[in-house]
Backbone as ProteinMPNN parsed JSONL, in Angstrom:
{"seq_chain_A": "XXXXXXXXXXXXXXXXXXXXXXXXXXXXXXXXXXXXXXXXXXXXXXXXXXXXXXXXXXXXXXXXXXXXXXXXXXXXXXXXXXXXXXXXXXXXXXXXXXXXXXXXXXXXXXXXXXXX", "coords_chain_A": {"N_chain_A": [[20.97, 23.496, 6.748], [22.711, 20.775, 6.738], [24.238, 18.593, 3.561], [24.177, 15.973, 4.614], [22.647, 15.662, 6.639], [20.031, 16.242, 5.212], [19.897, 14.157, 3.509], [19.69, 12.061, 5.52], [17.179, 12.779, 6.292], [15.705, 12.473, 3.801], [15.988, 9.756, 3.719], [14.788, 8.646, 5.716], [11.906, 9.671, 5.366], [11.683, 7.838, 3.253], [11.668, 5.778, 4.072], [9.426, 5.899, 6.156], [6.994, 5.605, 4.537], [7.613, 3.457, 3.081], [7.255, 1.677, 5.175], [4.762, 1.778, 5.986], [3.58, 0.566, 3.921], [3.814, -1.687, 4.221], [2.402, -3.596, 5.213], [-0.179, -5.884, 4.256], [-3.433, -5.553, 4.186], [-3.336, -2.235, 4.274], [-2.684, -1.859, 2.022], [-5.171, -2.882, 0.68], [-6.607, -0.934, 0.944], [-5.646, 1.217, 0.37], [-6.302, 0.752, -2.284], [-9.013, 1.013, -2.647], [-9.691, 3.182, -1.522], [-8.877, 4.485, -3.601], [-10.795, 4.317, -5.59], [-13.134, 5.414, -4.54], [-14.174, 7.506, -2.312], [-13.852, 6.771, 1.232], [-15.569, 5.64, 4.753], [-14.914, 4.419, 7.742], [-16.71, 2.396, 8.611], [-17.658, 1.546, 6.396], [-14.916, 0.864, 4.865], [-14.036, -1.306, 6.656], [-16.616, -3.007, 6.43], [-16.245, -3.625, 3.295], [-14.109, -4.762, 2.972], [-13.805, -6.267, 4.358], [-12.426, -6.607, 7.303], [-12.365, -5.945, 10.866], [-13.302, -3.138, 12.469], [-12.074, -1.643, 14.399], [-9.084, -2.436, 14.086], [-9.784, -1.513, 11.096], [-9.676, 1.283, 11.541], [-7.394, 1.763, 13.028], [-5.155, 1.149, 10.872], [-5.788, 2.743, 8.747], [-5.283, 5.193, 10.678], [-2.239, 4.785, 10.592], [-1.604, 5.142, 8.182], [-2.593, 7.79, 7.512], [-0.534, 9.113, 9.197], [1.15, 8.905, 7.771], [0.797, 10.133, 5.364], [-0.442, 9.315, 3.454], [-3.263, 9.428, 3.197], [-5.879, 10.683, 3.164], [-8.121, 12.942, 6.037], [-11.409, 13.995, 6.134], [-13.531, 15.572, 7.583], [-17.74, 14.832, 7.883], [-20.319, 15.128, 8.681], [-21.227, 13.448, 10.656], [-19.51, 11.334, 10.674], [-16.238, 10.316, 9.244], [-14.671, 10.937, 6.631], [-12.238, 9.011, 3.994], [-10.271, 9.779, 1.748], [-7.356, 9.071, -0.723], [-4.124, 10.693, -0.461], [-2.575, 11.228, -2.429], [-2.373, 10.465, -5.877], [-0.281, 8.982, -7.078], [0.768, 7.213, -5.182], [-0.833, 4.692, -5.465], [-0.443, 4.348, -8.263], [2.766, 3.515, -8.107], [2.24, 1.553, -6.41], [1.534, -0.117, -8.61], [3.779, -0.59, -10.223], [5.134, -1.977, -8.87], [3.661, -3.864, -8.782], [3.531, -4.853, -11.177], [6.613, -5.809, -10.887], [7.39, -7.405, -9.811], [5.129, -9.678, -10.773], [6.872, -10.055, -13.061], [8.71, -11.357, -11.967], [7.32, -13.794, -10.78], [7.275, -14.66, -13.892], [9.533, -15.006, -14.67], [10.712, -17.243, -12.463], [9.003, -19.271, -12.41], [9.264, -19.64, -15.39], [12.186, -20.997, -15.238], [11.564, -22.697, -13.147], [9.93, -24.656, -14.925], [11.867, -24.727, -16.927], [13.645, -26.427, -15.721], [12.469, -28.876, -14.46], [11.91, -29.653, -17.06], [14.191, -30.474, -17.634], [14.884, -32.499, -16.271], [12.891, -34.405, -16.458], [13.906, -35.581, -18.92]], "CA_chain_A": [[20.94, 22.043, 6.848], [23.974, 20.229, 5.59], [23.551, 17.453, 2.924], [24.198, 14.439, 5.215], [21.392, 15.492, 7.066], [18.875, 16.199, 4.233], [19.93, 12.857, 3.037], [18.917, 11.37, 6.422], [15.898, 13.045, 6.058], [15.17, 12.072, 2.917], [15.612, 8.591, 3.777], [13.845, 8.595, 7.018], [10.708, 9.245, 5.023], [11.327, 7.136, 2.393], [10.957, 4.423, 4.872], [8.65, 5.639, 7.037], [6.16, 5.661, 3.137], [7.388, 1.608, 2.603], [6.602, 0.713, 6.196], [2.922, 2.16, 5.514], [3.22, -0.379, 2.844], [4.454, -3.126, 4.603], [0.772, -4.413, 5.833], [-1.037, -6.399, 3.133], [-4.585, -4.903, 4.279], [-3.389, -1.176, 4.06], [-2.722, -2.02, 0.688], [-5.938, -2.985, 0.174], [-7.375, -0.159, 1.991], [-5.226, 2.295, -0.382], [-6.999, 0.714, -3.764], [-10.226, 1.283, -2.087], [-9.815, 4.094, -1.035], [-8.25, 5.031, -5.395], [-11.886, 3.846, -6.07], [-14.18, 6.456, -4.229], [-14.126, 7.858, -0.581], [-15.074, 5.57, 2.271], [-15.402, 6.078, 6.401], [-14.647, 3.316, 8.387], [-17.378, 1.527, 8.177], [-17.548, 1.058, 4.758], [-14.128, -0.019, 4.601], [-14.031, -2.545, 7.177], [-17.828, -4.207, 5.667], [-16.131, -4.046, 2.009], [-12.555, -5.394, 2.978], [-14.023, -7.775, 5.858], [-11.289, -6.357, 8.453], [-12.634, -5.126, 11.725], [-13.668, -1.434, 12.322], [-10.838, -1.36, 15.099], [-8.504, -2.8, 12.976], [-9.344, -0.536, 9.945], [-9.026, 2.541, 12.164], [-5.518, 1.779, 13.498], [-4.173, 1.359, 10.003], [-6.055, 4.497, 8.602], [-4.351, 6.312, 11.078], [-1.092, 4.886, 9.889], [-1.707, 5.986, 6.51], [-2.316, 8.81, 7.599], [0.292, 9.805, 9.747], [2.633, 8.768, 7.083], [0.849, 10.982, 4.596], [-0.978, 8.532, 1.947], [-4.39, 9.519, 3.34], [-6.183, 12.44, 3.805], [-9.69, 12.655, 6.706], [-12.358, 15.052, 6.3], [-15.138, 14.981, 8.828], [-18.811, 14.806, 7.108], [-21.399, 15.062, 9.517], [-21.315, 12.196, 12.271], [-18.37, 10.787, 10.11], [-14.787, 10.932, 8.7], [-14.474, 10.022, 5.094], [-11.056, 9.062, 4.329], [-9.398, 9.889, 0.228], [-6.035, 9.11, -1.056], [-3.779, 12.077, -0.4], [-1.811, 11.381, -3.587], [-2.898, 9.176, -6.287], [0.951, 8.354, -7.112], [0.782, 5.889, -4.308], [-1.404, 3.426, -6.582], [0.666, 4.318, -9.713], [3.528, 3.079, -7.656], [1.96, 0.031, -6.151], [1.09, -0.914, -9.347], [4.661, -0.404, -10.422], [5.816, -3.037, -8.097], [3.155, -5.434, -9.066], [4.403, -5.295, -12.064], [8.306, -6.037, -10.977], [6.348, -8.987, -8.92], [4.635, -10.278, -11.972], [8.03, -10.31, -14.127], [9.807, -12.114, -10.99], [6.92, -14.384, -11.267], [7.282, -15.219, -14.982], [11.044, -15.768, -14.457], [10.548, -18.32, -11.937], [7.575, -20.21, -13.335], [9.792, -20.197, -16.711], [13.487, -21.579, -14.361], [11.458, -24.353, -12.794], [10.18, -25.569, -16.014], [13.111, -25.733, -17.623], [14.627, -27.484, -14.494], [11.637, -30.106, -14.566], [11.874, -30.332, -18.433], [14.881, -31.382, -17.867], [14.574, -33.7, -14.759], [12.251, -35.643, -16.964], [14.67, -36.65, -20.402]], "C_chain_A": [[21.995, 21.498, 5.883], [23.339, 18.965, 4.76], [23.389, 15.836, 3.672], [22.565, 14.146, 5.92], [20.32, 15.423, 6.773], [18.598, 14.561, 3.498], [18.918, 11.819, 4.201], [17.681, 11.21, 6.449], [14.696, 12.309, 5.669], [14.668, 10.343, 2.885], [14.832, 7.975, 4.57], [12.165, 8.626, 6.117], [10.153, 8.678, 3.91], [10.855, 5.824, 3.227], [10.058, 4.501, 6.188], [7.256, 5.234, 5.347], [6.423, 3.777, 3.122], [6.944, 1.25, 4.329], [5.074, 0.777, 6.549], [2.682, 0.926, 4.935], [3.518, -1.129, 3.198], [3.104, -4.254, 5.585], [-0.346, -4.834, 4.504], [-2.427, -5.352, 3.325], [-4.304, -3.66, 3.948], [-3.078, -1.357, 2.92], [-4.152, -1.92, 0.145], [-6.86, -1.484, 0.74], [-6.911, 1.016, 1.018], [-5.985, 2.041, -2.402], [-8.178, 0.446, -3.635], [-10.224, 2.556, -2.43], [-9.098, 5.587, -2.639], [-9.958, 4.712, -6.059], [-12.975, 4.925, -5.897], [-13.287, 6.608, -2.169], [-14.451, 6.926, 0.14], [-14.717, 6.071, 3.618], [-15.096, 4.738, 6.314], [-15.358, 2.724, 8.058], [-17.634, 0.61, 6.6], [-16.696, 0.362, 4.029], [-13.931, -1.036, 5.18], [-15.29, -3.234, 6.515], [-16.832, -4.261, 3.58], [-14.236, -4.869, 1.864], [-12.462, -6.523, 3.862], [-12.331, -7.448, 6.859], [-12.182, -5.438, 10.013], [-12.663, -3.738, 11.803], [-12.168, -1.173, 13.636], [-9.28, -1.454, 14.406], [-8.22, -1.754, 11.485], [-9.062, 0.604, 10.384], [-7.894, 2.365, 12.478], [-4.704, 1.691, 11.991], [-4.304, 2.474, 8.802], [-5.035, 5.418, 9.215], [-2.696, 6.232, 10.734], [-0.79, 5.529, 9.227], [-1.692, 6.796, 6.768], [-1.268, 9.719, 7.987], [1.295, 9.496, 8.422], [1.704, 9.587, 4.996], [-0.292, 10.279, 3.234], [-2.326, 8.772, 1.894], [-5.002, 10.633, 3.674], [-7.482, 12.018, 4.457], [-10.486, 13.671, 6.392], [-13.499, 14.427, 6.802], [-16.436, 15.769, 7.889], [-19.796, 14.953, 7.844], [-20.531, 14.5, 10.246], [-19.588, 11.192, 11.34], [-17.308, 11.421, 9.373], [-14.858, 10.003, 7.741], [-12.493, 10.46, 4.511], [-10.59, 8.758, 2.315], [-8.079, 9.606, 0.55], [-5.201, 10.59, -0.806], [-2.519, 12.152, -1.386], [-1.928, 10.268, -4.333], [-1.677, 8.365, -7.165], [1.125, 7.528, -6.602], [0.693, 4.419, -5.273], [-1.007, 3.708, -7.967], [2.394, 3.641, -9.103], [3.252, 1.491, -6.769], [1.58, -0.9, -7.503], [2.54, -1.224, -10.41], [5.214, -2.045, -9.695], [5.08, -4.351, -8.187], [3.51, -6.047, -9.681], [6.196, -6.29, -11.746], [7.94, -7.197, -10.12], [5.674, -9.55, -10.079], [5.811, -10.602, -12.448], [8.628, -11.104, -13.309], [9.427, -13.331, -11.065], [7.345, -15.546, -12.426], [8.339, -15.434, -14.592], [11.346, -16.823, -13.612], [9.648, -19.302, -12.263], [8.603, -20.916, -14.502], [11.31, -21.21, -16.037], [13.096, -22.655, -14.193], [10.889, -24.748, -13.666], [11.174, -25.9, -16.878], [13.985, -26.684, -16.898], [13.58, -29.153, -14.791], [11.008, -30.482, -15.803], [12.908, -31.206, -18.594], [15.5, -32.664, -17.182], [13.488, -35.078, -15.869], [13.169, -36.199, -18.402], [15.451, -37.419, -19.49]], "O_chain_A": [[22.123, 21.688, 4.674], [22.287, 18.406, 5.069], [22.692, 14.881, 3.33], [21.754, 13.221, 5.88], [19.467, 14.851, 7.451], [17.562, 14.015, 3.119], [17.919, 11.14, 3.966], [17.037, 10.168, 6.561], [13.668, 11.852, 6.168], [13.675, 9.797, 2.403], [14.232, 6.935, 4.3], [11.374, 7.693, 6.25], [8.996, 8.721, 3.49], [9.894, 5.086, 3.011], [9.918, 3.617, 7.033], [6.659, 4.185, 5.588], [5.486, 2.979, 3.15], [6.132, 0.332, 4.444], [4.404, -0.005, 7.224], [1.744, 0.218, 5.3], [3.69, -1.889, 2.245], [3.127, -5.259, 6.296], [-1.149, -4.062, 3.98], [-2.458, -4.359, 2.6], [-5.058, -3.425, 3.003], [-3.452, -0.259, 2.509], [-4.429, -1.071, -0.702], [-8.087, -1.582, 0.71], [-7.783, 1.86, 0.808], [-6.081, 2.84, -3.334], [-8.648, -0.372, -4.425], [-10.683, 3.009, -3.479], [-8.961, 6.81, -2.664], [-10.089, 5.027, -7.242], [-13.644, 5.324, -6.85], [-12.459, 6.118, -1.401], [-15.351, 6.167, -0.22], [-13.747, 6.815, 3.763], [-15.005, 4.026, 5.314], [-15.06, 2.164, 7.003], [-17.718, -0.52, 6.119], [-16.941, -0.392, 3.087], [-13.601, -1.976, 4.457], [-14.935, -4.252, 5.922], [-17.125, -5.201, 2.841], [-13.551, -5.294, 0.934], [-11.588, -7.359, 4.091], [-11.358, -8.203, 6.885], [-12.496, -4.254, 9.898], [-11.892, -3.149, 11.045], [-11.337, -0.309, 13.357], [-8.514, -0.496, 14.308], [-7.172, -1.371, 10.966], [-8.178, 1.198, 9.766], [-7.187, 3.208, 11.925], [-3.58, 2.195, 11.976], [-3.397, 2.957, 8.125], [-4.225, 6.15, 8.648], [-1.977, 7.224, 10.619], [0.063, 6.412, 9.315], [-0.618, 7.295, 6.432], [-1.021, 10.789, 7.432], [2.325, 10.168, 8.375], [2.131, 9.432, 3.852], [-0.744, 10.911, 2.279], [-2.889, 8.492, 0.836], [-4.565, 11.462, 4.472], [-8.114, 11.083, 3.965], [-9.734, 14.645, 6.446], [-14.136, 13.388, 6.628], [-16.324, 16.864, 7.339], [-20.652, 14.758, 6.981], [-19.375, 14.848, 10.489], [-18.845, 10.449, 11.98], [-17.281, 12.578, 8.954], [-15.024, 8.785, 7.797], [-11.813, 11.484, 4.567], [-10.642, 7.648, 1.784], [-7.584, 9.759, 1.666], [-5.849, 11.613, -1.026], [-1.602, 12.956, -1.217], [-1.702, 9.162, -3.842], [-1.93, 7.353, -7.818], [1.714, 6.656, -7.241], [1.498, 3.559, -5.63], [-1.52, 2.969, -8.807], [3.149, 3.318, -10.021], [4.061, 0.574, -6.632], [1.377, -2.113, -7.466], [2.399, -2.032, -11.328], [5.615, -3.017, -10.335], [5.475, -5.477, -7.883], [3.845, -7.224, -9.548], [6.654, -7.221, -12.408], [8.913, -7.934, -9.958], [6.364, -10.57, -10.071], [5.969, -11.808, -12.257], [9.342, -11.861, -13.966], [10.259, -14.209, -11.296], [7.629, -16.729, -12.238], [8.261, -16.415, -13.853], [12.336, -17.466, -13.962], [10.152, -20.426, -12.276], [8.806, -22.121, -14.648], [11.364, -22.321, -16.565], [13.651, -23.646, -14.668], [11.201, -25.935, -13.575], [11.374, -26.972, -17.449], [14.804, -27.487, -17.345], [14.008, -30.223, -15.223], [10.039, -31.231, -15.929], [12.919, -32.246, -19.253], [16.333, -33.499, -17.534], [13.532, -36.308, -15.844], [12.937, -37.338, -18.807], [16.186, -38.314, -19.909]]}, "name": "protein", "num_of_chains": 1, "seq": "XXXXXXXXXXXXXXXXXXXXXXXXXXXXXXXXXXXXXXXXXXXXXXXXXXXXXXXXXXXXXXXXXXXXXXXXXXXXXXXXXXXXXXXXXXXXXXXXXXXXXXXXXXXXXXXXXXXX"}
């Protein structure tokens, strides 16, 4: 495999990993799911999202690696399949918080100085 193509690769599943992340709810569904195990049910009644709904973006996750299933009896309980994920979402909250403060602090000094 030459490097252009490993590169491709590489980038191919860097963005198939952010388009996982590109659905507010599977967000929430991944710091659930950093909390304890849950099946479906459990996550749709504690996230208020439909059980159809939370299955289709389970299986996202999954296919793109962030989730792991194991079947339990009559159910599939669904873990993190790397708990880097939520060390990295929390990474970006951060760089979202600081973007935050820097705008908060811009338009007050704009409308400190709109008022002398």
């Amino acid at each position: 495999m030459d490097t252009l193509s490993l590169t491709q690769e590489i980038t191919q599943l860097h963005a198939d990993i952010c388009s996982g992340l590109a659905e507010p709810r599977r967000i929430l569904i991944l710091y659930a799911l950093s909390e304890r195990p849950h099946n479906v049910s459990e996550l749709s009644e504690e996230l208020n999202i439909s059980q159809p709904a939370t299955s289709r973006h389970l299986n996202i996750l999954r296919e793109r690696g962030m989730v792991s299933a194991q079947r339990e009896g009559q159910s599939v309980m669904y873990t993190l399949a790397d708990e880097r994920i939520i060390q990295a979402l929390d990474l970006l909250r951060a760089v979202l918080a600081d973007k935050l403060k820097n705008q908060a602090a811009l338009a007050h000094t704009v409308f400190e100085g709109s008022i002398e």
